[in-house]
N, C-alpha and C positions, 0 to 999 in steps of 0.2 A: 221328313222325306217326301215323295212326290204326294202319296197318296194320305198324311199327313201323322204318321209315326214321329216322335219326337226323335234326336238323332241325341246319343249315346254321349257323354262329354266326361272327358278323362281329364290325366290321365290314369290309368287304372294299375300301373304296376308298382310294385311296392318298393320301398327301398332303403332299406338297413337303418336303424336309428342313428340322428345325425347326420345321415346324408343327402344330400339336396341333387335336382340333376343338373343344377350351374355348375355347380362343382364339380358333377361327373365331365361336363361337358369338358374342363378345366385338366382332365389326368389324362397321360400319355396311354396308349392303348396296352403297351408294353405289360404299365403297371393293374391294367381291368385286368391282366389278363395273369399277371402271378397274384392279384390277390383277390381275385373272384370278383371282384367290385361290377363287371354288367348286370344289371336286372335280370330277376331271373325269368320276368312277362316275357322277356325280349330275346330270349335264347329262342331256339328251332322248339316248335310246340307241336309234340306225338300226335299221336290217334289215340281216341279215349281206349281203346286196347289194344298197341301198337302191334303186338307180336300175332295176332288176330287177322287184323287188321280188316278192310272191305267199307263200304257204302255203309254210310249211317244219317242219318236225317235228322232235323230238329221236331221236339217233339210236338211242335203245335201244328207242324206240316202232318205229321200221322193220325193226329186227328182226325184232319181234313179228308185225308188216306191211309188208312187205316192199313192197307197191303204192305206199306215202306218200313213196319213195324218190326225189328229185330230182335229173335226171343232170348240173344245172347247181355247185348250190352245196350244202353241209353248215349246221345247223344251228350255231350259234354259244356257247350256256352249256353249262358242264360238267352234269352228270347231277348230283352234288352239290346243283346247288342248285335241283333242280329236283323238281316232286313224288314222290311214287312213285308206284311203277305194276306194277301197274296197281290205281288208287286201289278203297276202298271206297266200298258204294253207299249209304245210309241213305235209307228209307222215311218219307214222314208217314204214313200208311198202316200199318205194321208196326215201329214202333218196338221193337217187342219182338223182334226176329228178330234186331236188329245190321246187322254187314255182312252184305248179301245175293248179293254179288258173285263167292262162292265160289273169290275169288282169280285171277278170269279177267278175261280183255279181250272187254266184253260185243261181239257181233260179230253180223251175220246168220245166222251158220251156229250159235248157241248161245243165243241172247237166248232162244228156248223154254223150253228146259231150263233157264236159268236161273230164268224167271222166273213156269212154269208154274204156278200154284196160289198165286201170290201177287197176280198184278194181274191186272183182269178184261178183258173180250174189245177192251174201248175202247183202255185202258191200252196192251193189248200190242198194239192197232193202231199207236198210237203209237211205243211202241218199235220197230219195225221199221221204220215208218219214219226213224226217227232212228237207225239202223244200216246204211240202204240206201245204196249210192252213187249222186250223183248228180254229171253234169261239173260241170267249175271250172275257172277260167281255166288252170289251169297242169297240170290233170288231168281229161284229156278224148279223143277220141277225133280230134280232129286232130291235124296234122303236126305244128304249131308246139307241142305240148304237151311239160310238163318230165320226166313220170314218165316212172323205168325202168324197173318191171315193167310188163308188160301189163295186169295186172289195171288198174292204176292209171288205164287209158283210161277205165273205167269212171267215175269223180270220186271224190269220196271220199263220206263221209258227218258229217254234224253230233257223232255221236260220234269222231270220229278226232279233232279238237281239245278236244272236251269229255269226254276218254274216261270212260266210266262214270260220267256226269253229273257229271265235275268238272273236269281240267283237265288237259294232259300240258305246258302249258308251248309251247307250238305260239304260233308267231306270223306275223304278217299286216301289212298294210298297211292303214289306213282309208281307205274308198274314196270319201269324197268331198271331200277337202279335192283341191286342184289349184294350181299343179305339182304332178310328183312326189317334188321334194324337200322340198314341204311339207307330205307325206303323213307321218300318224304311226305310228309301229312299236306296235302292238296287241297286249298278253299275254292270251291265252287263259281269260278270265274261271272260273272255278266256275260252275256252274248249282245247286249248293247252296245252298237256303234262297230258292230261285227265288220261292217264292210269298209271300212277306213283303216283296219287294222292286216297284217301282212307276216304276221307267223302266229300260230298256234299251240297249244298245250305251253306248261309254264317254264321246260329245260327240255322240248325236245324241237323249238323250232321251223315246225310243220310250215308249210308257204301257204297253202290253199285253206277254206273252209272245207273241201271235199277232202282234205288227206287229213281232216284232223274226224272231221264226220267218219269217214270209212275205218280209221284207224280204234276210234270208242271202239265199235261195234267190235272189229278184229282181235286187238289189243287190252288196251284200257279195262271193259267188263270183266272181263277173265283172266286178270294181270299177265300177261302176253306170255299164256300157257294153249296153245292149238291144242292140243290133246284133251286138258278138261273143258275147253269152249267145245270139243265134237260131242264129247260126253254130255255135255247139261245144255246144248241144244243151240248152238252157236246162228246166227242171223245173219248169212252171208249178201248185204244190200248190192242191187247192180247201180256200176258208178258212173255209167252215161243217163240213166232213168232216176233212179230212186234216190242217189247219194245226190245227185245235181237239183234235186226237185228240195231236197233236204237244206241244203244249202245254199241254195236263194231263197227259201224261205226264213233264215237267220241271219242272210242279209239283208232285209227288211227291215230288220230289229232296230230301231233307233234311242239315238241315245235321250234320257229327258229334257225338255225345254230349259234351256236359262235365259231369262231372262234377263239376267244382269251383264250378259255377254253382247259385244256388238261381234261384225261379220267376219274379225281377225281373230274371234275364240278370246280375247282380251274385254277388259272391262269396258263400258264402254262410260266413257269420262262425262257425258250428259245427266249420268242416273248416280254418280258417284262424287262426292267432294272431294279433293286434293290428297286433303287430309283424314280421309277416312280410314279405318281400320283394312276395309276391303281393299284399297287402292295402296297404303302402305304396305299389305299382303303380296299383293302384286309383285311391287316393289322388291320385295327381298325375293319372292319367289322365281322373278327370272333377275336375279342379281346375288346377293351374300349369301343365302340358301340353298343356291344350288341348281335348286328344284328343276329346272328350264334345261338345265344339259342333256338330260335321260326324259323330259317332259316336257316339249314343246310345245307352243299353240297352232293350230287350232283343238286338236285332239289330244293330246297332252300325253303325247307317245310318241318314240321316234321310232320304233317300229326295227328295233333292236335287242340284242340280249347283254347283260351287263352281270359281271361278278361282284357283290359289295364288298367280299374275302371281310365278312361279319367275326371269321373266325379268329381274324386279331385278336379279338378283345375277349375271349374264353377257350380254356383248354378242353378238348373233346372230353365227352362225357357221357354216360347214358342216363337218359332223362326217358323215365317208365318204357323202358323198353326200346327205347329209340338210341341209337348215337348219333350225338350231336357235336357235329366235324364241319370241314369245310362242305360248302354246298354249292358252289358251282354258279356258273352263269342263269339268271332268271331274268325269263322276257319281262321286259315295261309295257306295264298294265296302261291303258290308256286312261286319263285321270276323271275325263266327260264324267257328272249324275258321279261323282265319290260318292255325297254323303250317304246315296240310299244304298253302296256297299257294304256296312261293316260287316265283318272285321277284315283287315288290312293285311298287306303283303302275300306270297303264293299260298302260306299255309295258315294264313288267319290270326296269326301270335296278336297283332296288333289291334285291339280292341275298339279304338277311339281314333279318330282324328290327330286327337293332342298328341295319344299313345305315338302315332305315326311322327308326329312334327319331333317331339321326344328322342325316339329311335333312329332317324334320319342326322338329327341337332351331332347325335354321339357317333356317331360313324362314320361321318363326312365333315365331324371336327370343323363344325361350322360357328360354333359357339356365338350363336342367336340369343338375345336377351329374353326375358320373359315375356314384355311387351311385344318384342315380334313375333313369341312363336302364338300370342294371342291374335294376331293382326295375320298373320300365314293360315291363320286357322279359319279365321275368315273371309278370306279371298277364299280359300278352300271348296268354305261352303257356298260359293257361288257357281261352281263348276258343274 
């Protein structure tokens, strides 16, 4: 990854003795789905306590912060496969500088000095606020709240799951689907490459960065309950000052260098052979793959929402608490700096790269060879 974590290599889901997934890739959806045959990695993946549910962290992030500490339950994926951290920051602004991040967990008590003489007085209004704590359903200053430190009463802040405007892998509940078992488990987006991008949150569409900013704070924190947000101390920001100062400060966020890219987002053929794996990758990926319909260059987003109707291929089921049913249209993630995302898709099921190339191969019944989906995987990691 950028700051130089190795990246994760699958694929990691397991699969019934005897069966390979050429051959999954090979059976009618019809039949994954009377005789159970999808991966079970690849079904919709709960909240490590679904019926619970709320903000959970990974646990080397609570280390670092010790407040985001929950006295109920632990985090669920290994560090492995999870970003590092604490990630770099990249500027549109200062592309010339690199990481700006100085190798810290940008925080209240440091965001100055961080980022003193690089972003002006607007900018770093914004960033402070997107460092402040404010309550959250689960971290707050009533009884009923989950943190174990103290501090924690305080809530948290938009950076503790976005840490350093990209991501630690933190996951949530979406708060407005009803029950709560048909509530979906939410991976902790990127804010990288923010300002290229034209809807927000993963199935509700948002147009602005300010309706998706003003909306956390309203909504999101306190699963879009108004009455417990009055009670445990709701944060109501003004959206001509504070949400807009918010919001260009996350439009700032840029996405990492690549290098391998020339100015059309595509490879660029000077640094690559014909016949390279990367340039083969290419190859299928805006051609037999797919991949290019819903992920265009230069951003590798069209800036749309898409149903995969995943649910072909398994019949509803509760899986720890969750039921796992159709799911509905989900915005395309822009693809820019993948590899320092893992894990994959809106709620993270997808662990790996391969994992991804895998799950996409059986669902768009593209039936890619082995060779390609090794050569897809890295063009990938040039993104």
């Amino acid at each position: 990854m950028s700051r130089g974590k190795p990246i994760p290599v699958g694929p990691t889901a397991r699969l019934p003795e005897g069966v390979s997934f050429d051959g999954l890739a090979k059976t009618d959806p019809k039949e994954f789905r009377e005789k159970g045959l999808f991966p079970k990695g690849y079904l919709p993946l709960p909240h490590p306590n679904h019926p619970v549910g709320g903000m959970i962290f990974p646990q080397h992030e609570i280390k670092a912060l010790p407040r985001l500490e929950r006295v109920d339950l632990d985090f669920d994926l290994p560090e492995h496969f999870l970003p590092e951290f604490p990630p770099a920051i990249y500027l549109t602004t200062r592309p010339d500088l690199g990481d700006v991040s100085q190798g810290k967990v940008v925080t209240i008590e440091n965001f100055q000095e961080i980022f003193q003489g690089i972003l002006n007085a607007k900018d770093m209004e914004g960033m402070r606020l997107l460092v402040t704590q404010f309550p959250q359903q689960q971290f707050n200053a009533t009884f009923d709240r989950k943190s174990v430190n103290a501090d924690g009463m305080r809530g948290v802040t938009c950076f503790d799951c976005h840490v350093n405007g990209h991501t630690s892998a933190a996951t949530h509940l979406e708060p407005s689907a009803r029950p709560q078992t048909h509530r979906r488990r939410i991976d902790t987006p990127s804010l990288r490459g923010l300002n290229v991008q034209r809807i927000f949150g993963s199935q509700r569409a948002m147009k602005t960065v300010e309706d998706f900013t003003e909306f956390e704070q309203l909504g999101a924190y306190f699963d879009g309950d108004p009455v417990t947000a009055m009670m445990k101390g709701i944060n109501r920001l003004d959206r001509s000052t504070q949400v807009h100062f918010m919001a260009e400060m996350q439009n700032l966020l840029n996405f990492p260098p690549a290098p391998g890219l020339g100015i059309d987002g595509k490879l660029d053929p000077r640094k690559f052979k014909a016949d390279s794996p990367e340039m083969q990758g290419q190859k299928l990926f805006f051609g037999k793959a797919r991949c290019a319909e819903c992920h265009p260059a230069p951003y590798y987003t069209d800036n749309s929402m898409h149903d995969l109707k995943v649910e072909r291929f398994y019949k509803p089921q509760m899986i720890n608490g969750m039921k796992a049913t159709a799911q509905g249209p989900i915005k395309t993630f822009a693809l820019r700096g993948l590899k320092d995302s893992p894990p994959y898709l809106h709620d993270g099921r997808l662990l790996t790269l391969e994992d991804t190339v895998e799950f996409f191969n059986l669902i768009l019944e593209t039936q890619i060879t082995t060779q390609e989906k090794r050569d897809l995987v890295a063009f990938l990691q040039q993104l």
